[in-house]
C-alpha positions in Angstrom: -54.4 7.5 56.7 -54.0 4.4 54.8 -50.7 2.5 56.1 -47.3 1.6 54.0 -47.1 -1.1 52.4 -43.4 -1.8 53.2 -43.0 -5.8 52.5 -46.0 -6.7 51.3 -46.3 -8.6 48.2 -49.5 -9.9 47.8 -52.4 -7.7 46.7 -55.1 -9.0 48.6 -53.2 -8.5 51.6 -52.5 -4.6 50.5 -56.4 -3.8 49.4 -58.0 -6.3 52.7 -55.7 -4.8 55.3 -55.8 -0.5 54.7 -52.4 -0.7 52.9 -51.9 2.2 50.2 -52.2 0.8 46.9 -50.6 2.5 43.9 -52.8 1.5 41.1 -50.7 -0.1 38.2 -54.2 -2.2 36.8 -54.2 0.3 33.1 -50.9 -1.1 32.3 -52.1 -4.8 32.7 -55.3 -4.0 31.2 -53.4 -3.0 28.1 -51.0 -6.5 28.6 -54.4 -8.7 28.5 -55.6 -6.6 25.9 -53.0 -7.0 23.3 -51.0 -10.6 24.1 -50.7 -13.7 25.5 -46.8 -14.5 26.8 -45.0 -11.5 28.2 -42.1 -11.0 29.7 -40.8 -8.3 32.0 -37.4 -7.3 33.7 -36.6 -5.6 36.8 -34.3 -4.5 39.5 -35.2 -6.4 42.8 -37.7 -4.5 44.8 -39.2 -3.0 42.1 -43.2 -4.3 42.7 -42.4 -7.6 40.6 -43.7 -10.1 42.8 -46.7 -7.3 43.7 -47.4 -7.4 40.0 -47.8 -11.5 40.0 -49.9 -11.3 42.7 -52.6 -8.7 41.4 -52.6 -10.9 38.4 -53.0 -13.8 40.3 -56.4 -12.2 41.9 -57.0 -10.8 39.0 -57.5 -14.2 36.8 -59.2 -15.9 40.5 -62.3 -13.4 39.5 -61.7 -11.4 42.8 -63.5 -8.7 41.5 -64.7 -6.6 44.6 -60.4 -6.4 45.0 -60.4 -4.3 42.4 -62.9 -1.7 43.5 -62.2 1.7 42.7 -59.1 0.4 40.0 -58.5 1.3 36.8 -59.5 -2.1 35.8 -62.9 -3.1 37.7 -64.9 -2.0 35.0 -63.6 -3.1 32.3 -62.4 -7.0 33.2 -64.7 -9.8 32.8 -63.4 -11.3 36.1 -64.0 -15.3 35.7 -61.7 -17.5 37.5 -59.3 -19.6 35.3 -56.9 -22.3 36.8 -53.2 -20.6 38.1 -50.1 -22.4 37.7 -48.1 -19.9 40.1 -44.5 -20.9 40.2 -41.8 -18.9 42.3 -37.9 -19.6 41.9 -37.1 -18.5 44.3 -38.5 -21.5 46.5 -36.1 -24.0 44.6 -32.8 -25.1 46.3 -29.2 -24.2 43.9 -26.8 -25.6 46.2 -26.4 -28.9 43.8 -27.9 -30.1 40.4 -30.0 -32.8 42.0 -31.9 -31.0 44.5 -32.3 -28.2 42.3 -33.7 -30.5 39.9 -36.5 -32.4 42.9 -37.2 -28.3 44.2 -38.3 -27.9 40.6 -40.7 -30.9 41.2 -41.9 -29.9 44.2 -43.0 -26.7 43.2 -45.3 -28.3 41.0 -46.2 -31.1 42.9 -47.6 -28.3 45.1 -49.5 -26.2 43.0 -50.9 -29.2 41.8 -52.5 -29.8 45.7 -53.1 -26.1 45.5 -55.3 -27.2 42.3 -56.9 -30.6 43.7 -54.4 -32.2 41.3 -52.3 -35.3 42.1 -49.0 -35.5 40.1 -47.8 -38.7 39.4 -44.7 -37.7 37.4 -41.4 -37.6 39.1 -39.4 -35.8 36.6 -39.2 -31.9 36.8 -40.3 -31.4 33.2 -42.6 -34.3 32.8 -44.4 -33.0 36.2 -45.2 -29.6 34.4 -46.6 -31.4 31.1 -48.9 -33.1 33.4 -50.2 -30.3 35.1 -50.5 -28.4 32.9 -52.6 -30.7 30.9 -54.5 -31.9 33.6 -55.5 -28.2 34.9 -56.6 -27.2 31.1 -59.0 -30.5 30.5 -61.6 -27.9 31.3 -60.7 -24.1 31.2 -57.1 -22.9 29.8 -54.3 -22.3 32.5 -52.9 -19.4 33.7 -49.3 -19.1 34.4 -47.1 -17.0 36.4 -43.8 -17.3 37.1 -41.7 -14.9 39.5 -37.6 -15.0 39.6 -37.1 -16.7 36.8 -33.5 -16.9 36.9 -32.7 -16.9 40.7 -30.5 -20.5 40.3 -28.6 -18.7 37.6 -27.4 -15.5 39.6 -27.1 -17.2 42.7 -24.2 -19.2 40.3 -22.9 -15.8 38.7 -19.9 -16.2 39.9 -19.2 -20.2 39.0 -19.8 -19.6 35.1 -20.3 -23.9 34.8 -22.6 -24.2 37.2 -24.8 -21.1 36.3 -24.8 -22.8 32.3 -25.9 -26.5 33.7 -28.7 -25.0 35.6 -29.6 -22.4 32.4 -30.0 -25.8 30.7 -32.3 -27.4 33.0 -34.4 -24.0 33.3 -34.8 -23.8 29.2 -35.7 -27.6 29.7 -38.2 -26.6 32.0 -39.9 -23.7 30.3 -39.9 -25.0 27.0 -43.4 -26.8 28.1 -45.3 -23.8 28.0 -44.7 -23.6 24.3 -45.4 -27.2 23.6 -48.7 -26.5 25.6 -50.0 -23.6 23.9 -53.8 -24.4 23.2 -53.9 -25.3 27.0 -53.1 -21.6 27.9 -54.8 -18.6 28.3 -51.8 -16.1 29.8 -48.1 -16.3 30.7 -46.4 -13.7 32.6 -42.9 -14.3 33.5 -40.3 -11.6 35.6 -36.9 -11.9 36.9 -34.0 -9.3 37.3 -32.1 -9.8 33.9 -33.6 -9.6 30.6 -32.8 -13.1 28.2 -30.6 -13.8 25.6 -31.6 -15.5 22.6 -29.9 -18.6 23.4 -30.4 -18.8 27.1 -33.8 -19.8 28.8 -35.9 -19.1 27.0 -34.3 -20.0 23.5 -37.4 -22.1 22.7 -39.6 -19.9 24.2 -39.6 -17.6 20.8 -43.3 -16.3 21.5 -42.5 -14.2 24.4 -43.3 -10.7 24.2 -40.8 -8.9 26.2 -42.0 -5.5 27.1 -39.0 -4.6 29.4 -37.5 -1.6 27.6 -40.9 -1.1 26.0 -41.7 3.0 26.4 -45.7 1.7 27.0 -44.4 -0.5 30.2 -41.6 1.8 31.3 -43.5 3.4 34.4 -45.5 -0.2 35.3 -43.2 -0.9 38.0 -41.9 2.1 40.3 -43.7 5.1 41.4 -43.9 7.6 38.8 -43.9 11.7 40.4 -47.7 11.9 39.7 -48.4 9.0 41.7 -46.1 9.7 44.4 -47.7 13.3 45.0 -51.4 11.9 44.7 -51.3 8.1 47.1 -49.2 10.0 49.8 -50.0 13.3 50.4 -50.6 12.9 54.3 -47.1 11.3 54.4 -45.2 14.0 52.2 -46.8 16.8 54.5 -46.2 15.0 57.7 -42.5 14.7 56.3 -42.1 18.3 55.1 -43.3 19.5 58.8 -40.5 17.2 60.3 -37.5 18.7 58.4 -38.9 22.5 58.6 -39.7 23.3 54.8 -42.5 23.4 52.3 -44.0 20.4 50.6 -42.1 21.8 47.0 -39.0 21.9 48.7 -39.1 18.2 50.0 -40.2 16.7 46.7 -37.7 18.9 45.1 -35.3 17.0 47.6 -37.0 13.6 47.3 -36.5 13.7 43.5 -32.8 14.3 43.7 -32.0 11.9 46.6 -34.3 8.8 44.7 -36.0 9.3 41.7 -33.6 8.8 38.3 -34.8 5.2 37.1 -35.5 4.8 33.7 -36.2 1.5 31.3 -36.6 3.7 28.4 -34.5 6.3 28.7 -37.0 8.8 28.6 -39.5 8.2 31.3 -38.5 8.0 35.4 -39.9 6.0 38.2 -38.9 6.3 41.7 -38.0 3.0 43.7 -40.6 2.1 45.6 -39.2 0.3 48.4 -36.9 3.5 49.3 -39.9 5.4 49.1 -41.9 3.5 51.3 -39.0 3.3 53.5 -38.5 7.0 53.6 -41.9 7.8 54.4 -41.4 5.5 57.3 -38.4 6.6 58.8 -38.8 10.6 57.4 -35.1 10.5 56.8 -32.5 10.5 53.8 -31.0 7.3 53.8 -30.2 4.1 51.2 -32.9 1.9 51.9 -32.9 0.4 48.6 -29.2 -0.1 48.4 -28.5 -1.2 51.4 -31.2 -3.4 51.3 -29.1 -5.8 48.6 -26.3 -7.8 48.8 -23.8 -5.8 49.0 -20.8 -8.7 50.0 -21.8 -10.1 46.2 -20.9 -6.7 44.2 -17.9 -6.1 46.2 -16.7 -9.5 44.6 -17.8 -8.4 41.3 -16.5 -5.1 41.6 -13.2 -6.6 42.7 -13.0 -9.1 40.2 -13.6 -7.0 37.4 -11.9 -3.7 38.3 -14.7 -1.9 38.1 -14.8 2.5 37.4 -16.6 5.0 37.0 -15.7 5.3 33.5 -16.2 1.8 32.3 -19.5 1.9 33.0 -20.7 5.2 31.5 -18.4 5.7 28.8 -20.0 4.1 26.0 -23.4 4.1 24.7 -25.8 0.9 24.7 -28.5 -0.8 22.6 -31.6 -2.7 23.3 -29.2 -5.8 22.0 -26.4 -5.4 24.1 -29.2 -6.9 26.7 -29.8 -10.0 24.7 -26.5 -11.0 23.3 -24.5 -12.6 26.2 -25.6 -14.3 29.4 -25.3 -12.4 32.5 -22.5 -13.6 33.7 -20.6 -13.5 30.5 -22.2 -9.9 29.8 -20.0 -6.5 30.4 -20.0 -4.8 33.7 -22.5 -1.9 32.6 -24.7 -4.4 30.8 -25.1 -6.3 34.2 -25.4 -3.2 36.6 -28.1 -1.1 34.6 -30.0 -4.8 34.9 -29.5 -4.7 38.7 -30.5 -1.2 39.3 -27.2 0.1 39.7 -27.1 1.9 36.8 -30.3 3.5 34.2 -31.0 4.6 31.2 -30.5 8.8 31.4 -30.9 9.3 27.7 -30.9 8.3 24.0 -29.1 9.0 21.7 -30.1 8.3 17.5 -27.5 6.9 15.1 -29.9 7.1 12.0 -32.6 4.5 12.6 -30.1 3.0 15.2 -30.8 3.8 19.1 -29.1 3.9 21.9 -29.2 4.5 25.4 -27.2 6.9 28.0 -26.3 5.4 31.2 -25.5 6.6 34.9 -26.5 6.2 38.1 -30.2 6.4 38.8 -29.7 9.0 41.6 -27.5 10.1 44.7 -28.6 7.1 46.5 -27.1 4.5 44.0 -24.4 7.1 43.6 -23.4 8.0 46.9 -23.3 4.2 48.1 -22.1 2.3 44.7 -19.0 4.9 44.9 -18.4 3.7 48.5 -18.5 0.2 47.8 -16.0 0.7 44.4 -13.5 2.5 46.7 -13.7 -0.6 49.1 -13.6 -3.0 46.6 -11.7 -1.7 43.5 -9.4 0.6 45.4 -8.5 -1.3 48.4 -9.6 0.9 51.3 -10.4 0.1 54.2 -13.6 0.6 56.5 -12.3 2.9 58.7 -10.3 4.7 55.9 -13.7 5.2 54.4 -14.6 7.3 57.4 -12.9 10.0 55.5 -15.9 10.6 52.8 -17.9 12.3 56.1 -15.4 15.0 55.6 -15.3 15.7 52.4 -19.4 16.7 53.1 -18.5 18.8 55.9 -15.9 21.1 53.4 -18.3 21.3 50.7 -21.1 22.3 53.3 -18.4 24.5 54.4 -17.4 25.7 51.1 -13.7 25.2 52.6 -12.3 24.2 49.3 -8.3 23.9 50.4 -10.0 21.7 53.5 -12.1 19.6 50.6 -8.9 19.1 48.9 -7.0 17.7 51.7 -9.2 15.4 52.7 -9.2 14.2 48.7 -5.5 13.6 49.2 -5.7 11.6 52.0 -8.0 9.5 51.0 -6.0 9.0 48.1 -2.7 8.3 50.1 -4.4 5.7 51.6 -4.9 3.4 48.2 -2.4 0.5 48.0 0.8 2.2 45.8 0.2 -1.0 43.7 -3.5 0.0 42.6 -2.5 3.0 41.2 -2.6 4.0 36.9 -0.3 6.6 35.3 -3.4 7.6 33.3 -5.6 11.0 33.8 -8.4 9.3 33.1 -7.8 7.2 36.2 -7.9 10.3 38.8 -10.3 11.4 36.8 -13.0 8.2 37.5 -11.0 8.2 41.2 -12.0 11.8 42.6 -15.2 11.7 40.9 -15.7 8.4 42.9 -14.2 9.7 46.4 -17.4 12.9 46.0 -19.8 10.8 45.1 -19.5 8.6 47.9 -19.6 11.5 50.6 -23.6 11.8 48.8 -22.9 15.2 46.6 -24.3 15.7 43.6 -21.4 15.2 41.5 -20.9 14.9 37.5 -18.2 13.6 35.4 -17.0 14.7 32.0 -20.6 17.4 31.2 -20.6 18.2 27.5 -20.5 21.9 27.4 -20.6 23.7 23.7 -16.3 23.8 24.0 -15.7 20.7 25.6 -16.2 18.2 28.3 -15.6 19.1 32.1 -14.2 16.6 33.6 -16.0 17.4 37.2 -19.0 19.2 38.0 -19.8 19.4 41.8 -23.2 21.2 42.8 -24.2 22.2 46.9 -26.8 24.2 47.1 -26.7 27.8 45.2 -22.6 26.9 44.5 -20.7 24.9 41.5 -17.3 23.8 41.4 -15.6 22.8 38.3 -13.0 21.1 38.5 -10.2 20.6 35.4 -7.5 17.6 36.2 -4.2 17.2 34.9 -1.7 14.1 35.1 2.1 15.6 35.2 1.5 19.2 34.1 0.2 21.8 35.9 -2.7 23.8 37.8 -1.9 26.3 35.5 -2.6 24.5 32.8 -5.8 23.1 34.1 -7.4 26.4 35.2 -6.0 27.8 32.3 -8.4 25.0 30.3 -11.2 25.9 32.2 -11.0 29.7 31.7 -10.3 29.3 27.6 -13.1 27.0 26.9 -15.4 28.7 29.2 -16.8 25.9 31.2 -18.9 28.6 33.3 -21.1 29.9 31.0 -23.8 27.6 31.3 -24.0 27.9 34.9 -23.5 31.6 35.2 -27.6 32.0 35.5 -28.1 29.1 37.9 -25.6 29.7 40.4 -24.5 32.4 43.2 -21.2 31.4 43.4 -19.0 29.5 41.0 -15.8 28.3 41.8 -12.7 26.9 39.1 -10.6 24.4 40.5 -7.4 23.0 38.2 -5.8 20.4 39.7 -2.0 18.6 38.7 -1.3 15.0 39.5 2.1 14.2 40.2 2.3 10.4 39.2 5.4 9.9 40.8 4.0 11.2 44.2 0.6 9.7 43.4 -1.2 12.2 44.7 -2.0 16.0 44.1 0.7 18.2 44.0 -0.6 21.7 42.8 -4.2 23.1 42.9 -5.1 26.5 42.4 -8.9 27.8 42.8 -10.4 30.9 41.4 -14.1 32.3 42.1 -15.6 33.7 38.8 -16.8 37.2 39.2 
C-alpha cells in the first residue's frame, strides 16, 4: 500500500519514495498546450507548491518521473533552464530586508544555475539572470506565494501597499523579458487586481475560476475512490459500516470546494490527514492561523449573513486589493468560504457562496462566536451540548443550551434586529458540527433555519418581539415541510420569539408534523 503523502511537496520525493500520487499531469498538459504565462489561485494547502514542483521536473526532462502519468507520452521532456522562486523565503519584517531577501533568492538560483550575479539590486538581479540563463535555451519560471509579504501586512494597509509596489517592480521583468522565456507559472492564495502586482504583467492568463482548471488542485470524488481504496476500506472497517456509507460521510464532513461554482474538489491535506488518523476532525482548519482571523473577524464584525447574502462576480476578485476587499471577497479566497452555485443575470454571472463543508462550518462558526460575539473559551464548551440534544432529539434540552449560550454574549454586543438572531443561532449549531442551513428558498418562502441529524429535520421560524405563535404559525401557512416530507422520518417545527429587552428567547413552541 503506497503511503500518504501528508507534507510532501516535491514530486520527486512523492513518485522516488512509494508516496500515492494523484495524477493532476492532463490539466498541465492542456496549460503547455495552449499558453505561455498563467496564473493560478488557491486556498493554502491546496497542492500549489506540489503543482510547481511537478512542473519543475517536468521542464528538467525527468521523464522516467512521469511513468505511468497522463503526460509521459505525450511531453517531449528536454531540460530547459528553471528560475524557481518561492516568497515565501523572503523576510517582511521591514522594507530593506525585504528588499536584500528578494536578492538573495535570485542570487541563489543563480548558483543553482552555475550563474554568478553581479547586480545588487532586487530587480536588476532578475534582468540579469534571466538574460544570462536564456543566452542559450529560453527560461522557465516558476514562482510560488506570490503575495506572502502582502498578507503577512494585511492588517497594516501602508505597509502591505509599499511592499505591493516593490513586488509589481519586481515582476514586471518577466514582461520586459519575453523572447527569453519559454513558460511562467505563478500561484499564491488571492487572485490580482488590475492595478496591484501584476498591473504590468497584462499577459497573464489567469485560469483560477476557469471551469477547465477548476478540479487541478484538490481531489475530485473519482480520484479519491480510485488512489485510496485500501485506505477507505481500512477506514470503513474501523468505524463499523460499509464503504458507501463512509464516503457518504466523507463527502459531507469535507468535500464542498468549488472555483467554479459547479464542479467540487475535496481538500487534500484533510484528506490525507483523515486517512491517517481514521477520524472526523478539522485538519485543514485547524491547520491555519487561526489567531489572524480572529483579528479579522473582530475587526470587521463579521456574520453569517454578511458573508452569504449577496451574490458575487468573477470581478468582485479583481477590483480591490485584499486587504481593502469585503469580508466574503477575502474568505472565499482563503478557503473559508466557496462557490455553491451560479446564478445568470442575462449574459451576467454570478456565483453563490457558503461554507465549503461542516468542517469550515463547524470551526469558522466557533471562531466568529469567539471573536465577533465575545465568548469565552470555556463558554464555548457549551456547543458539545447542543450535539448531545440534537443526538438526543431533546429539543426543549437543545433550546436551553441555545439560551445560555446566548446569555453569556456581552449585553453590549447585542442588535434589536431579527436578522441578528437569525445569523446568531444559525452560528451557535453550526459550531457544535451539525449540518445546519440558513434562510433555504422553498417555493413560499425562505426558512430561516434548516437543521438535519440523521433521518430528522427541524425548521426553525424566528421572531424578534412577537410571538411563537406567530412563528409556527409562518411555518405551517407557507408549508416549509413539503419538500422534506419524502426525505425524512421525523420532521419537527420549531417557532421561536425573541424578547429584545430580555435578550434572549422567551417563547418557543415545537410541533412534530404528522
Amino acid at each position: 500500500m503506497k503511503k500518504l503523502p501528508i507534507g510532501i511537496q516535491d514530486y520527486k520525493e512523492i513518485i522516488t519514495e512509494n508516496y500515492t500520487y494523484v495524477d493532476k499531469t492532463k490539466y498541465i498538459y492542456k496549460m503547455l498546450n495552449e499558453g505561455k504565462f498563467y496564473f493560478l489561485s488557491r486556498p493554502r494547502r491546496f497542492g500549489k507548491s506540489l503543482t510547481i514542483s511537478t512542473l519543475y521536473y517536468l521542464f528538467k526532462g525527468e521523464k522516467e518521473l512521469f511513468k505511468d502519468t497522463y503526460i509521459y507520452d505525450k511531453w517531449e521532456f528536454k531540460e530547459y533552464p528553471i528560475i524557481r522562486i518561492n516568497i515565501l523565503d523572503v523576510a517582511t519584517d521591514n522594507e530593506e530586508r525585504f528588499k536584500k531577501s528578494l536578492t538573495k533568492i535570485i542570487k541563489e538560483e543563480g548558483m543553482r544555475n552555475n550563474i554568478e550575479i553581479t547586480e545588487e539590486d532586487y530587480k536588476f538581479a532578475f534582468n540579469e539572470l534571466i538574460i544570462k540563463l536564456g543566452q542559450k535555451e529560453k527560461v522557465v519560471i516558476l514562482v510560488d506565494e506570490y503575495e506572502k509579504p502582502i498578507l503577512d501586512n494585511i492588517n497594516n494597509k501602508e505597509k502591505a501597499e509599499r511592499y505591493r509596489e516593490i513586488l509589481r517592480d519586481f515582476y514586471v521583468t518577466i514582461k520586459s523579458k519575453d523572447e527569453y522565456i519559454k513558460f511562467v507559472f505563478i500561484t499564491g492564495i488571492t487572485k490580482f487586481t488590475k492595478t496591484g502586482v501584476f498591473s504590468a504583467l497584462n499577459n497573464l492568463n489567469d485560469i483560477s475560476l476557469d471551469t477547465d482548471y477548476s478540479q487541478m488542485l484538490g481531489y475530485t470524488q473519482e480520484e479519491i475512490e480510485y488512489y485510496f481504496v485500501e485506505y477507505i476500506e481500512q477506514t470503513a472497517k474501523k468505524f463499523n459500516i460499509t464503504k458507501e456509507q463512509l464516503l457518504k460521510e466523507m463527502k459531507k464532513y469535507y468535500n464542498g470546494f468549488s472555483f467554479d461554482g459547479e464542479h467540487y474538489v475535496y481538500n487534500p491535506f484533510s484528506i490525507l490527514k483523515f486517512f491517517q488518523k481514521k477520524e472526523f476532525q478539522n485538519y485543514w482548519f485547524e491547520s491555519g492561523s487561526p489567531s489572524f482571523l480572529y483579528e479579522y473577524i473582530k475587526g470587521k464584525k463579521i456574520e453569517y449573513d454578511d458573508l452569504v447574502k449577496n451574490t458575487v462576480s468573477a470581478m468582485d476578485f479583481s477590483t480591490r486589493e485584499i486587504e481593502d476587499a469585503n469580508a466574503n471577497i477575502f474568505f472565499t479566497q482563503a478557503g473559508y468560504l466557496t462557490f455553491k452555485g451560479i446564478k445568470r443575470y442575462g449574459l451576467v454571472k454570478k456565483y453563490i457562496l457558503d461554507y465549503p463543508n461542516l468542517e469550515v462550518k463547524n470551526s469558522f462558526s466557533k471562531l466568529i462566536l469567539e471573536a465577533n460575539y465575545g465568548l469565552k473559551e470555556d463558554e464555548l464548551e457549551i456547543v458539545n451540548e447542543i450535539y448531545i440534544k440534537i443526538a438526543e432529539n431533546d429539543i426543549k434540552g437543545l433550546i436551553e443550551e441555545i439560551k445560555k449560550i446566548i446569555s453569556a454574549i456581552p449585553y453590549n454586543l447585542h442588535k434589536k434586529e431579527e436578522k441578528y438572531y437569525h445569523s446568531l443561532i444559525f452560528t451557535i449549531i453550526a459550531s457544535a458540527g451539525i449540518d445546519v442551513k440558513a434562510e433555504e428558498l422553498t417555493n413560499l418562502g425562505r426558512i430561516d433555519l434548516v437543521l438535519e441529524y440523521e433521518d430528522k429535520i427541524y425548521i426553525f421560524e424566528i421572531k424578534l418581539d412577537k410571538s411563537a405563535t406567530d412563528a409556527i404559525s409562518q411555518i405551517k401557512e407557507k408549508k416549509y415541510y413539503e419538500k422534506y416530507i419524502d426525505n425524512a422520518n421525523e420532521i419537527y417545527l420549531i417557532g421561536i420569539n425573541i424578547n429584545s429587552e430580555k435578550r434572549n428567547i422567551d417563547d418557543y413552541i415545537v410541533e412534530k408534523v404528522i
